[in-house]
C-alpha positions as CSV (number, residue, x, y, z in Angstrom):
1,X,-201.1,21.6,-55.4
2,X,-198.7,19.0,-54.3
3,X,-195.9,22.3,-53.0
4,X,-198.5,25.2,-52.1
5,X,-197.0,28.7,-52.2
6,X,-194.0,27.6,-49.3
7,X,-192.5,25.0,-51.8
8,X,-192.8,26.8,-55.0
9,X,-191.1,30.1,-52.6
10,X,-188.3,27.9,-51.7
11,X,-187.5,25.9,-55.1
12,X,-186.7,29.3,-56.6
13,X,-183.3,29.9,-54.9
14,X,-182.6,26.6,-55.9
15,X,-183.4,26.9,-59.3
16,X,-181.9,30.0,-59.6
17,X,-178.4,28.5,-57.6
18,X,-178.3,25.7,-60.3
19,X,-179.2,28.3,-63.1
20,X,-176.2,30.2,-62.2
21,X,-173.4,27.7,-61.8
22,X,-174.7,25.9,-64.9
23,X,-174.4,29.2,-66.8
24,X,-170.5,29.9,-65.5
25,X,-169.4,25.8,-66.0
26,X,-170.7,26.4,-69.6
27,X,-168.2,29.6,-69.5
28,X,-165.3,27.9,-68.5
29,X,-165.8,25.2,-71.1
30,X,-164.3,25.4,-74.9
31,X,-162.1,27.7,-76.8
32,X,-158.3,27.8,-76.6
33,X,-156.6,27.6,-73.1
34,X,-154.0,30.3,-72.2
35,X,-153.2,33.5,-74.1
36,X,-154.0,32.1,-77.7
37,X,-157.5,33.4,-79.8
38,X,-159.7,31.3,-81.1
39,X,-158.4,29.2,-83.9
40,X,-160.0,29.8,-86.9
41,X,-160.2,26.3,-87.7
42,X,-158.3,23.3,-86.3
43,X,-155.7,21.8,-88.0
44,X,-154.9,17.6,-87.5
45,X,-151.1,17.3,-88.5
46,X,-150.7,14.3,-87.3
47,X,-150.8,12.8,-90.6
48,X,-150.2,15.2,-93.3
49,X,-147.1,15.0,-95.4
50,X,-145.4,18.2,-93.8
51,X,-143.3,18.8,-97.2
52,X,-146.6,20.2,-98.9
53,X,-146.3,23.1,-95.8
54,X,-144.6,25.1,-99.1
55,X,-145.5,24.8,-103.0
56,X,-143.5,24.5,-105.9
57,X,-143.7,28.5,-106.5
58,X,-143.2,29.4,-102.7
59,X,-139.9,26.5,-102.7
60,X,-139.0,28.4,-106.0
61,X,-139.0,31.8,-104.2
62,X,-137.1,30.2,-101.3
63,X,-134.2,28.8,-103.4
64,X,-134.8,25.6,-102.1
65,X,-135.4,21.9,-103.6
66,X,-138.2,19.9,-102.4
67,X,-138.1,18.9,-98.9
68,X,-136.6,16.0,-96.8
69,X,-138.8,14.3,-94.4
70,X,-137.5,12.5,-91.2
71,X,-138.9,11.3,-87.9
72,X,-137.6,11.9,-84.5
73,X,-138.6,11.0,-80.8
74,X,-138.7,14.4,-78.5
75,X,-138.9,13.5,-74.4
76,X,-143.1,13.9,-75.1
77,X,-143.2,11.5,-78.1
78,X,-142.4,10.9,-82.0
79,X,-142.2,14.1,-83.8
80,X,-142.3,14.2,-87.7
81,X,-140.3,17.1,-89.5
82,X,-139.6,18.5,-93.2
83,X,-136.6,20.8,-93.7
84,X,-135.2,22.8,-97.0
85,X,-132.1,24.5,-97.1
86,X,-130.6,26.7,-99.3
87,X,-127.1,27.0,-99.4
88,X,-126.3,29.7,-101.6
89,X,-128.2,32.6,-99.2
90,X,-127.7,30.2,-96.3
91,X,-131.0,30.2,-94.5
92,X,-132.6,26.5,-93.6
93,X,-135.8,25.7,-93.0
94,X,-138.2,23.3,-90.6
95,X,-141.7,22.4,-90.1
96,X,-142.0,19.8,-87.3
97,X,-145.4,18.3,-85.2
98,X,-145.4,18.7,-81.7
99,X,-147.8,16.6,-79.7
100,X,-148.5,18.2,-77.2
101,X,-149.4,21.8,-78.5
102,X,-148.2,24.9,-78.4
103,X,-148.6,26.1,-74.7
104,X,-145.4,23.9,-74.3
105,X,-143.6,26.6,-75.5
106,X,-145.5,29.3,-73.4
107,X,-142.8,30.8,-71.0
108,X,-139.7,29.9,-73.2
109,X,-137.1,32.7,-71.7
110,X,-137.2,35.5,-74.0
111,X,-140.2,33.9,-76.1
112,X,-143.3,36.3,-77.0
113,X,-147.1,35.3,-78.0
114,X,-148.4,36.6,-80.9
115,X,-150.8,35.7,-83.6
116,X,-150.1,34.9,-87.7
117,X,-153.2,34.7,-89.5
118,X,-155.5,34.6,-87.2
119,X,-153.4,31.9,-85.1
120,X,-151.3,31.6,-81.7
121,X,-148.0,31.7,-81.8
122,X,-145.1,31.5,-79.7
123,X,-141.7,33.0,-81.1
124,X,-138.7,31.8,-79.5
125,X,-135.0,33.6,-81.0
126,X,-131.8,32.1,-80.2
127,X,-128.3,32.3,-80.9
128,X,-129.0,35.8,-82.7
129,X,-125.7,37.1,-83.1
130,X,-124.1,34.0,-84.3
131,X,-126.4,32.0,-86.3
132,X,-129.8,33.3,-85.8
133,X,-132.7,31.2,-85.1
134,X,-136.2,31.8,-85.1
135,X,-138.8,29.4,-84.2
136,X,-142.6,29.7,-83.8
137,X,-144.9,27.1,-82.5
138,X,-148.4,27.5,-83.7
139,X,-151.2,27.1,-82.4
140,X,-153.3,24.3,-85.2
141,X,-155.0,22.2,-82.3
142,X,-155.7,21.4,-78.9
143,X,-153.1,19.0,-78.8
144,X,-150.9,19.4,-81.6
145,X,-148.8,22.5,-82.7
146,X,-146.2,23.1,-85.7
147,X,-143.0,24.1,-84.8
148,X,-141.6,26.4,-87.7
149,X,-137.8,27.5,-87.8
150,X,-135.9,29.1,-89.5
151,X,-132.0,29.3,-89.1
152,X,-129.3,32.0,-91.3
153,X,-126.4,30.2,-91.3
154,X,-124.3,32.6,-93.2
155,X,-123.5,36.1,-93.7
156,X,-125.5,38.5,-96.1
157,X,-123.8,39.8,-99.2
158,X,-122.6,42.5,-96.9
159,X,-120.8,40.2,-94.5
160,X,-123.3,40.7,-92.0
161,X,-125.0,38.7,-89.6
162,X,-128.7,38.9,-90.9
163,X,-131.2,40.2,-88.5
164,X,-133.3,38.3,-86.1
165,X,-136.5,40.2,-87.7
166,X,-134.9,39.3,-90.6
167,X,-135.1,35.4,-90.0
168,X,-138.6,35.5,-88.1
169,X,-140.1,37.6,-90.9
170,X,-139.3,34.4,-93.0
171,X,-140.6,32.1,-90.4
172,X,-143.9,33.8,-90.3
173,X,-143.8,33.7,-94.3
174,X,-143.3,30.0,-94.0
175,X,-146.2,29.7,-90.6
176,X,-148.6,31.6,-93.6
177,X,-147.6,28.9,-96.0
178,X,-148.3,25.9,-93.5
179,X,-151.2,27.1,-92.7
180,X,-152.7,27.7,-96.1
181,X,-151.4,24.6,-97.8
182,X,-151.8,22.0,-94.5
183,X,-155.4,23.2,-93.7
184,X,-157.0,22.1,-96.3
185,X,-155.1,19.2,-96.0
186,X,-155.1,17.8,-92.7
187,X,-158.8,19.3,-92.2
C-alpha cells in the first residue's frame, strides 16, 4: 500500500471538498438566467422571414394584408421587423429580433414578467390613454428575443380609447402565433 490507512484518511475530505463544489458548479450552469422558466425549446430568429410569425387565416382574422418587412439598426445592432396594420379597426402590428434577448427589457419602468405558452415574457405598456401600446419581448433564445407590439391607433366604435388589456390580449394572440409558426421554422 503505497497511502496506508493515514493517506487514504486524509484523501477523503479532499475528495469529498471537490465532490461538493463540482456538484454546485454543475448547479449554477444552464437553464435561463433571471426570472424566465425554462424554454420549451429554443428558437434561432436570426434568419427566419418574420412575416410567416401569422398565417393567411390568422392575417384574415386580423384584417390585415400580408406583412412588410424592413431592417433597422438599434444602439445593440441590426434588428429585422415585420408589421401589418389595419386601418379600418386601427390596431398595427410588429414582430421584430432583438439581439441581445429578452432580459434587456427586465426592469423597463412599469414592465411585468410573465409567461405565454410556456415562454418568458416581458410586457412593457405605454402611452395608454392616448394611443395604447403594448409590447412583449419573449424569451426564444439565450441571445435573441422577439419583440411583439401591438399599437390601437383609433377609437373603438364607441369612441373610446381601447383598453390596454385590450391591446396586450392581441399581442399575446400574436406572441402565440410567432411562436407556433417561427418554431418550427427557425428550429
Amino acid at each position: 500500500m503505497i497511502f496506508g490507512r493515514a493517506g487514504v484518511a486524509r484523501s477523503v475530505p479532499w475528495v469529498c471538498a471537490v465532490f461538493v463544489v463540482g456538484v454546485v458548479l454543475a448547479g449554477c450552469s444552464g437553464g435561463p438566467q433571471g426570472p424566465f422558466p425554462d424554454r420549451p425549446a429554443d428558437i434561432d430568429v436570426s434568419t427566419v422571414d418574420l412575416c410567416t410569425a401569422l398565417t393567411a387565416e390568422e392575417r384574415a382574422e386580423l384584417g390585415v394584408e400580408a406583412g412588410e418587412a424592413k431592417t433597422a439598426e438599434l444602439n445593440n445592432g441590426p434588428t429585422r421587423i415585420c408589421g401589418w396594420s389595419n386601418f379600418d379597426d386601427g390596431y398595427n402590428y410588429g414582430v421584430q429580433t432583438i439581439a441581445d434577448g429578452a432580459m434587456v427589457a427586465v426592469g423597463i419602468p412599469g414592465s411585468t414578467v410573465q409567461v405565454v405558452d410556456g415562454y418568458g415574457v416581458v410586457v412593457e405598456t405605454t402611452q395608454e390613454t392616448v394611443a395604447p401600446r403594448c409590447a412583449l419581448y419573449v424569451d426564444v433564445a439565450e441571445t435573441q428575443a422577439l419583440r411583439v407590439q401591438v399599437r390601437a391607433i383609433k377609437n373603438d366604435d364607441a369612441g373610446r380609447i381601447p383598453s390596454i388589456e385590450t391591446v396586450c390580449g392581441r399581442a399575446e394572440s400574436v406572441v402565440s402565433s410567432a411562436l407556433r409558426n417561427l418554431g418550427g421554422a427557425g428550429s
